[in-house]
C-alpha positions in Angstrom: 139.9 210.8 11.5 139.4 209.0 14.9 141.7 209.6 18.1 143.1 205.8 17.9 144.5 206.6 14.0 146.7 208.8 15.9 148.2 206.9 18.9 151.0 204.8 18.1 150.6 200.6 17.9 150.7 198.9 21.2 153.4 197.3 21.1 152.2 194.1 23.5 149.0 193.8 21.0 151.4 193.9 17.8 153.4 191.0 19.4 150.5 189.1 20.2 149.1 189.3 16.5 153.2 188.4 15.5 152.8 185.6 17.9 149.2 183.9 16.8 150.0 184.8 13.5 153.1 182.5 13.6 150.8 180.6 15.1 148.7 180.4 11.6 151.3 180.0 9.3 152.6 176.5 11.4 148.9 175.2 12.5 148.8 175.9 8.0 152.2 174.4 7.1 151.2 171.0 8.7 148.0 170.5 7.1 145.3 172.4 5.1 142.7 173.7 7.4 139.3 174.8 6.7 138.3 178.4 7.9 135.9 177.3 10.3 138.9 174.7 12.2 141.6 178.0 11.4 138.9 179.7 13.2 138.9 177.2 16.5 142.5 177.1 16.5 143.5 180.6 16.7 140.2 181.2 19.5 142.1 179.0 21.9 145.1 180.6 21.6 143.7 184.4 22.4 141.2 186.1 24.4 140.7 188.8 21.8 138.2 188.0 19.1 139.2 190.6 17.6 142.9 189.5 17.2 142.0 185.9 15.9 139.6 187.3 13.5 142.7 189.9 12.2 144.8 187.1 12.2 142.1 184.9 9.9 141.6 187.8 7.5 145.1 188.2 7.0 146.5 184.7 6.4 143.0 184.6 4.0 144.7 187.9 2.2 147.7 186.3 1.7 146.3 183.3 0.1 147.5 181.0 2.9 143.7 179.4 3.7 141.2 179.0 1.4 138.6 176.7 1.7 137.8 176.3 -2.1 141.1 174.5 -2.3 140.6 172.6 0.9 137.2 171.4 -0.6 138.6 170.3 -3.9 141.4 168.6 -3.0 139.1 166.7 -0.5 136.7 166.1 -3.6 139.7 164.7 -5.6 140.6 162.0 -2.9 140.9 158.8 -4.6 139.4 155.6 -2.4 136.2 157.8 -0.8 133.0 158.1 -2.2 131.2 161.6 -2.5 129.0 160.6 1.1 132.2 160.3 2.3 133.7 163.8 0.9 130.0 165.1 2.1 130.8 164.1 5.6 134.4 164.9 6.0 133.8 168.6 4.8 130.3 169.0 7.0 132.8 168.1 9.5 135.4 170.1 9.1 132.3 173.0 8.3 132.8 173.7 5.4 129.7 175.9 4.0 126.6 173.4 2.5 127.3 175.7 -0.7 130.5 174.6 -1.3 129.9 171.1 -0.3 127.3 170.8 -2.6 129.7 172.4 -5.8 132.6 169.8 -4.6 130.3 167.0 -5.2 128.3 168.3 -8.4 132.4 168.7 -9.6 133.0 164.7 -9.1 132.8 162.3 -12.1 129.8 158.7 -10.8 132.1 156.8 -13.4 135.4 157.5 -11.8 134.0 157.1 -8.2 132.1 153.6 -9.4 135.6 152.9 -11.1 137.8 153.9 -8.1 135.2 151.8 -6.3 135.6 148.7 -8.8 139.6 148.8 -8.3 139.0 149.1 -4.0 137.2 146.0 -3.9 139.5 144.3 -6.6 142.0 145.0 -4.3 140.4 143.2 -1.3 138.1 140.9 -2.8 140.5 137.6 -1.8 140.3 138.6 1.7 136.6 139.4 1.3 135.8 135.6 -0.8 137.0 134.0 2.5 134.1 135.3 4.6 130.5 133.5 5.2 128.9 136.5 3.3 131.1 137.9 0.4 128.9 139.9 -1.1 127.8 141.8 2.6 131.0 141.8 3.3 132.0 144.1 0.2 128.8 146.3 0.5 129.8 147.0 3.9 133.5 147.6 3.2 132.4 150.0 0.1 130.0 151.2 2.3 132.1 152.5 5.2 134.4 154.2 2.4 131.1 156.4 1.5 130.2 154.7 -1.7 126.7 155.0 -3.1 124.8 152.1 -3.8 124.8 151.9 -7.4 128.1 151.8 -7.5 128.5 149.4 -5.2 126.7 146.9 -6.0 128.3 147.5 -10.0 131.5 146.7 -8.8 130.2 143.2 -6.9 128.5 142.5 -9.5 131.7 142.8 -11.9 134.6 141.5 -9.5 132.4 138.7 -8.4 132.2 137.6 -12.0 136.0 137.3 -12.8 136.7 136.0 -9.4 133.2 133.7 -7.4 133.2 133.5 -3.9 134.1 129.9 -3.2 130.9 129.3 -2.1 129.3 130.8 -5.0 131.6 128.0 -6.4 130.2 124.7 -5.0 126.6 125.8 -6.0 
């Protein structure tokens, strides 16, 4: 048994742990955060390492941050393609690992379906333009899409509805 088993808590450390642990549990309550952003936060709130990685383990413990749950309800985002889930998780640094299981857990024919209902959705804004089809690919695109099912959902929404000049030819 070491000498610091035996000395009482400090009391100023114990309410600077009850302090940046509240801290957790709000920083949490607004929003799910990865470990790695959970991580960031509580550094800039303490000097001690030490502290925010005590803090961390414990909110971990209690189930309170997880980033299994963070990566699968970012997987399970409806509107975004998986290079978009990719990106938002490598952001928010996530390990590769669990990126990598998110995506392998996401079905190609809801996210070329999901992509098939976007661009329903804004296809008469999109038939206006000079260049229809660009325009889509780009707007698909920018919502991390993959090609293939990109250009499937053009290919059917263009077909129940031509772009007007796709019309006059």
């Amino acid at each position: 048994m070491t000498d610091d088993a035996l000395l009482p808590p400090d009391p100023e450390r114990q309410k600077a742990r009850d302090d940046l642990l509240a801290y957790a549990f709000r920083a949490l309550a607004g929003r799910a955060l990865t470990e790695a952003e959970l991580r960031t936060r509580l550094a800039r709130r303490t000097d001690d390492p030490a502290l925010a990685a005590e803090v961390l383990a414990r909110v971990q413990e209690l189930g309170y941050q997880n980033d299994d749950t963070v990566a699968r309800a970012e997987g399970n985002r409806r509107g975004v393609g998986g290079f978009r889930v990719r990106q938002t998780l490598k952001r928010r640094g996530v390990s590769e690992g669990l990126i990598e299981e998110t995506l392998a857990a996401r079905d190609p024919a809801q996210e070329a379906e999901q992509a098939r209902e976007l661009l329903e959705r804004r296809w008469p804004a999109l038939a206006r333009k000079r260049d229809p089809r660009a325009s889509a690919y780009a707007f698909l695109a920018r919502r991390g899409f993959g090609g293939a099912a990109i250009w499937a959902a053009i290919r059917e929404v263009s077909q129940q509805d031509p772009p007007e000049d796709a019309a006059a030819e």
